[in-house]
Backbone bond lengths (Angstrom), bond angles and torsions (degrees), N, CA, C in turn:
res aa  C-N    CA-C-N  psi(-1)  N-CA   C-N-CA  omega(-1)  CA-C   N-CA-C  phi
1 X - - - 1.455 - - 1.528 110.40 -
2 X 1.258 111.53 -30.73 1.444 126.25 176.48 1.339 115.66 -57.68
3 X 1.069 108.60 -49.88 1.696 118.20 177.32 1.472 111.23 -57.27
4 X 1.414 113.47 -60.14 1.589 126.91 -168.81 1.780 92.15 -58.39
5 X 1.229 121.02 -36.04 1.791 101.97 -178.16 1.825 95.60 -85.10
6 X 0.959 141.40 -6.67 1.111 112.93 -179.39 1.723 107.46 -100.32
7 X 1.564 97.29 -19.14 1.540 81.85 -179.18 1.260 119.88 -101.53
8 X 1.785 107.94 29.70 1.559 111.63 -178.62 1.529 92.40 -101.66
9 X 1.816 101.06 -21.67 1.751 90.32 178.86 1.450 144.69 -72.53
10 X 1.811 79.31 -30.65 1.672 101.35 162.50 1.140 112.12 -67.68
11 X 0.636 135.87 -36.80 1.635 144.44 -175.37 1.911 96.46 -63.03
12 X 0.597 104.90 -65.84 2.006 134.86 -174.34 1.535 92.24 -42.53
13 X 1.460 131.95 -60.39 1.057 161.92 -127.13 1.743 80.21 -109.08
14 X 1.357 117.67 -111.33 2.279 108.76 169.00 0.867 82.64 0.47
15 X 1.638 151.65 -119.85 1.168 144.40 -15.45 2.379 71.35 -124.75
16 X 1.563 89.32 -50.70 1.055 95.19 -175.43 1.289 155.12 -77.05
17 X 1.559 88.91 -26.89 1.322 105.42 158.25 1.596 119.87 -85.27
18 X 0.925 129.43 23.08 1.475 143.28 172.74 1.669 95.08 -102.92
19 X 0.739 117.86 -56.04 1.286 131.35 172.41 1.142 137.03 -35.24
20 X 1.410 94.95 -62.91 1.379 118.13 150.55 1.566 135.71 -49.44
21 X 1.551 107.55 -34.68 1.207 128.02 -158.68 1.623 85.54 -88.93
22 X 1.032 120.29 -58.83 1.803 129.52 -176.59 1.702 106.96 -45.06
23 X 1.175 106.38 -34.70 1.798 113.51 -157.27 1.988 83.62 -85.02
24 X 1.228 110.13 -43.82 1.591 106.80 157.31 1.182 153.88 2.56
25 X 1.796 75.71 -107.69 1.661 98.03 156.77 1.475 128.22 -48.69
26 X 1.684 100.14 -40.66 1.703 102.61 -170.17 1.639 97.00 -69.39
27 X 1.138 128.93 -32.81 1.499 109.19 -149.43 1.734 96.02 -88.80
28 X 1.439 114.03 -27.56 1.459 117.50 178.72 1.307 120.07 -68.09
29 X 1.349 108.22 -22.95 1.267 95.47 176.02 1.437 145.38 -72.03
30 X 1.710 123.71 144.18 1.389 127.17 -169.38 1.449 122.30 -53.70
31 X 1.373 104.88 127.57 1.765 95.04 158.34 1.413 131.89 -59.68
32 X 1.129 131.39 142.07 1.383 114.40 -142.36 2.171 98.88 -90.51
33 X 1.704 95.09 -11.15 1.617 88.53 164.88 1.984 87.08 -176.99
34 X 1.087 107.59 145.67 1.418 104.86 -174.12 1.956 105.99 -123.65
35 X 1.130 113.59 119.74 1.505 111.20 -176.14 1.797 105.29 -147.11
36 X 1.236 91.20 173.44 1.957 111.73 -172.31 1.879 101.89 -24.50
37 X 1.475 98.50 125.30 1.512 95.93 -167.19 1.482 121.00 109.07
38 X 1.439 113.22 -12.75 1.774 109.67 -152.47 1.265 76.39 -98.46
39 X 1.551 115.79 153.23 1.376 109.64 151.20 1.932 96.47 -134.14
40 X 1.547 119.01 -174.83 1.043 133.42 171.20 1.330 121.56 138.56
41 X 1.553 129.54 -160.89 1.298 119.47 159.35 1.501 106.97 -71.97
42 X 1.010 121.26 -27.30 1.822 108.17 -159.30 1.259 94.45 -78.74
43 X 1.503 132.28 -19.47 1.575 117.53 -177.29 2.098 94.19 -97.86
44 X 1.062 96.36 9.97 2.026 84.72 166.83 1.802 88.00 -101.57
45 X 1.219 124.46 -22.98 1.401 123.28 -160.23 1.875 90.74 -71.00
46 X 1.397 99.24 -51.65 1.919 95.97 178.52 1.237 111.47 -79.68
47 X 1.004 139.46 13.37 1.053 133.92 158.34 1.574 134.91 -105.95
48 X 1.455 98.63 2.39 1.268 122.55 177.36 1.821 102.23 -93.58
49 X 1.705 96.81 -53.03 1.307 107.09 -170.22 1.692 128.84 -67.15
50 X 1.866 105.82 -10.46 1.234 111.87 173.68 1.754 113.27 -104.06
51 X 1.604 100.62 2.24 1.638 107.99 157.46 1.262 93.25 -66.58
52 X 1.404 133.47 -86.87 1.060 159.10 -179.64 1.735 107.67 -1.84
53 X 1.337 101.58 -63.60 1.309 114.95 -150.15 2.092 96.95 -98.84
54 X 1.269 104.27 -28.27 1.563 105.48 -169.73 1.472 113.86 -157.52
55 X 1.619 97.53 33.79 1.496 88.67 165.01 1.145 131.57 63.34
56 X 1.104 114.07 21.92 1.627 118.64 -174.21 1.486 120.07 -62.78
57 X 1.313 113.49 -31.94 1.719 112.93 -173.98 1.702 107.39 68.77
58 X 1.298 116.79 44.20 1.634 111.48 177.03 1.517 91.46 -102.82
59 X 1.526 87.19 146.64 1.459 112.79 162.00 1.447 99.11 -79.64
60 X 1.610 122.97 140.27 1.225 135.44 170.64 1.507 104.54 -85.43
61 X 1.268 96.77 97.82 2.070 88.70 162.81 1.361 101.45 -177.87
62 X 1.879 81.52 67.19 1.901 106.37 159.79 1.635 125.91 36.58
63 X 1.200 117.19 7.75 1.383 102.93 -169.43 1.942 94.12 -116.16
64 X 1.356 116.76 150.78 1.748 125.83 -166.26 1.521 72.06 -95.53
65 X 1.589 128.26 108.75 1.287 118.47 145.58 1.633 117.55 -104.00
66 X 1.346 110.34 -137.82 1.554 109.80 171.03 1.523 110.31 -93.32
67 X 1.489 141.88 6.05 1.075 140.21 163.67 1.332 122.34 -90.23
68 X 1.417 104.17 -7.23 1.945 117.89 -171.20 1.291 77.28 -102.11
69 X 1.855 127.56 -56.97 1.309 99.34 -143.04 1.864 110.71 -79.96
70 X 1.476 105.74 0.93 1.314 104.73 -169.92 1.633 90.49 -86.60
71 X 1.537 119.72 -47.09 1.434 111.33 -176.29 1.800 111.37 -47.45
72 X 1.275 107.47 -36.30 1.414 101.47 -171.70 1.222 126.49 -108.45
73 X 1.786 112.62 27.68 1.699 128.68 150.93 1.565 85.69 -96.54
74 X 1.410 132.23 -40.67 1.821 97.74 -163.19 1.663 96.84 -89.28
75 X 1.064 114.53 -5.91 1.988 98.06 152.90 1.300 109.91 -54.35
76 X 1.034 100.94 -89.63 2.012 116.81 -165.91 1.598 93.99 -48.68
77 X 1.193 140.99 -8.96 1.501 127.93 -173.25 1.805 95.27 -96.98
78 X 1.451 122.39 -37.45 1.407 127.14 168.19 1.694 111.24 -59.87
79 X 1.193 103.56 -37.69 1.802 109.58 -176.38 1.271 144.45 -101.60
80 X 1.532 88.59 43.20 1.472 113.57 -141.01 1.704 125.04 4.41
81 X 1.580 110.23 67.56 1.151 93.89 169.55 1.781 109.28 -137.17
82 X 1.111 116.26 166.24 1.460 121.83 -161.37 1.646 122.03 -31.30
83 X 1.267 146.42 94.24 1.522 139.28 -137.21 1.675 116.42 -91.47
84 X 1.672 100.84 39.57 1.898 112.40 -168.98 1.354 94.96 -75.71
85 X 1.044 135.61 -11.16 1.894 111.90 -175.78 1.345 99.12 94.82
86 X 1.509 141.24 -2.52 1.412 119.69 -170.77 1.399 99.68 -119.79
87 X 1.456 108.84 128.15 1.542 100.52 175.13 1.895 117.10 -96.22
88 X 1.501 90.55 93.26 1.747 95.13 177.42 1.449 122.94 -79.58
89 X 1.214 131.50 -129.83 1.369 130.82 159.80 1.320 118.92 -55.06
90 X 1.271 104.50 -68.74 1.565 101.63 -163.45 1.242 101.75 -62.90
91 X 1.668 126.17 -43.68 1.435 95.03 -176.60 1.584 132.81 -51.21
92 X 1.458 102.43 -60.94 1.371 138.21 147.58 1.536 90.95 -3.25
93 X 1.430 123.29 -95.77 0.915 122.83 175.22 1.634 134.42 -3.80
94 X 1.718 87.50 -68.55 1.406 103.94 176.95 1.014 131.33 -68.58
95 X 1.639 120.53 -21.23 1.423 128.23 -167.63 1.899 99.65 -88.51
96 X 1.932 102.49 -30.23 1.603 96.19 -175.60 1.840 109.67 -79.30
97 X 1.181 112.83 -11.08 1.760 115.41 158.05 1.281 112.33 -72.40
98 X 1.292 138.31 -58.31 1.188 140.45 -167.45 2.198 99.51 -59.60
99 X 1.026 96.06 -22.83 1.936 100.64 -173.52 1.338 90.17 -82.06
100 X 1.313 104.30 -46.62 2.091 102.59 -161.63 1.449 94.66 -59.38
101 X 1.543 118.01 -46.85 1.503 122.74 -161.07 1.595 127.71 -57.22
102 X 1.839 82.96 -30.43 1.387 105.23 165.49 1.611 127.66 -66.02
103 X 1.300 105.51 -37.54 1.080 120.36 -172.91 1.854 120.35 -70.43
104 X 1.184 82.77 -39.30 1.792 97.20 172.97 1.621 101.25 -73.60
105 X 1.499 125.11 -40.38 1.670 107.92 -160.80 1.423 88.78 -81.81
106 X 1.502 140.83 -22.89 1.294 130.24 170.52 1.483 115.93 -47.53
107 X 1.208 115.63 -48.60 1.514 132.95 -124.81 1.879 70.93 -102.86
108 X 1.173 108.80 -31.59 1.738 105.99 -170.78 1.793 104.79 -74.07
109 X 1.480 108.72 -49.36 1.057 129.07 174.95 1.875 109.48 -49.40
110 X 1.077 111.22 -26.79 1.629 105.01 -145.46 0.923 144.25 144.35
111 X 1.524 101.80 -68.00 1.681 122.60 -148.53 2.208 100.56 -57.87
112 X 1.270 66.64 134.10 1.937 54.82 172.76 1.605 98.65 -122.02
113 X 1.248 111.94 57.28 2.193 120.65 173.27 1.240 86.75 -70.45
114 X 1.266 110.86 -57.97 1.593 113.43 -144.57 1.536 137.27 64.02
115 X 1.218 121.42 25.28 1.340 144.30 -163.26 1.152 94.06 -55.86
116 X 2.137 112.51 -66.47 1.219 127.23 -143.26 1.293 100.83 -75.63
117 X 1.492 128.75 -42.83 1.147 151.89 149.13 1.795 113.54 -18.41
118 X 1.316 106.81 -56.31 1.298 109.78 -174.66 1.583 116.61 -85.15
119 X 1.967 110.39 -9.84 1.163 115.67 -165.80 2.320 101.67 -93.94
120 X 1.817 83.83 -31.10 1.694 83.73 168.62 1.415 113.85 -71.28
121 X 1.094 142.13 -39.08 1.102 129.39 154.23 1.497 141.30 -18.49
122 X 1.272 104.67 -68.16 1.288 138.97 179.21 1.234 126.46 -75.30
123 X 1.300 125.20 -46.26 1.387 146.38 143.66 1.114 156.02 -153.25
124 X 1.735 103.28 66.78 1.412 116.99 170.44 1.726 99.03 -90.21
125 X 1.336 132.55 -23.89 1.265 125.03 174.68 1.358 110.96 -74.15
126 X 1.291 139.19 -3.15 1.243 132.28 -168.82 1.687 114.12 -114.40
127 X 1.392 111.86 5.70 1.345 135.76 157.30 1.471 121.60 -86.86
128 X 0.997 116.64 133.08 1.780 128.82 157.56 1.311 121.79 -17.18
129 X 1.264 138.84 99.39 1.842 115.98 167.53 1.401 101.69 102.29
């Protein structure tokens, strides 16, 4: 009888952490490129991350308007990379190095904010690349 309750728990227990793991993955996952029009957290996530990274002065409130998309042609126009307004991989890419990079010369420096720290966390998966 002992067995049958423990192996309904294991069972119980898979059942859930599979579950769990799925509800996960789906919500972490990247947009596959976010531009003029996008809204959500992942476009407050770039818009946090090109304060961060270049000073942008955006108000965070998720929506790709003409102040994201201008902040994020004079990114990619500083980084040498293609200056369309859409942040795909490579930008994506580039903007979640430039956060990490930050994060280490902080973390070297001192600072204990933890912004950059709290922003890889939170949303470096919800970027491109």
């Amino acid at each position: 009888m002992r067995i049958n309750t423990w192996t309904r728990r294991t069972a119980a227990l898979a059942l859930g952490a599979a579950a769990a793991v799925a509800l996960t993955a789906g919500s972490a996952s990247a947009a596959s490129s976010l531009s003029s029009g996008s809204y959500g957290s992942a476009v407050g996530c770039l818009q946090q991350a090109l304060d961060y990274v270049d000073s942008a002065g955006l108000k965070v409130d998720n929506d790709f308007g003409s102040l994201t998309y201008n902040a994020v042609v004079h990114y990619q126009h500083g980084h040498s990379l293609s200056p369309d307004g859409v942040v795909g991989p490579a930008t994506g890419g580039a903007l979640k190095n430039d956060v990490r990079n930050a994060y280490y010369a902080a973390n070297r420096a001192g600072d204990p904010s933890g912004i950059y720290g709290s922003w890889l966390t939170n949303c470096s998966g919800q970027l491109p690349g």
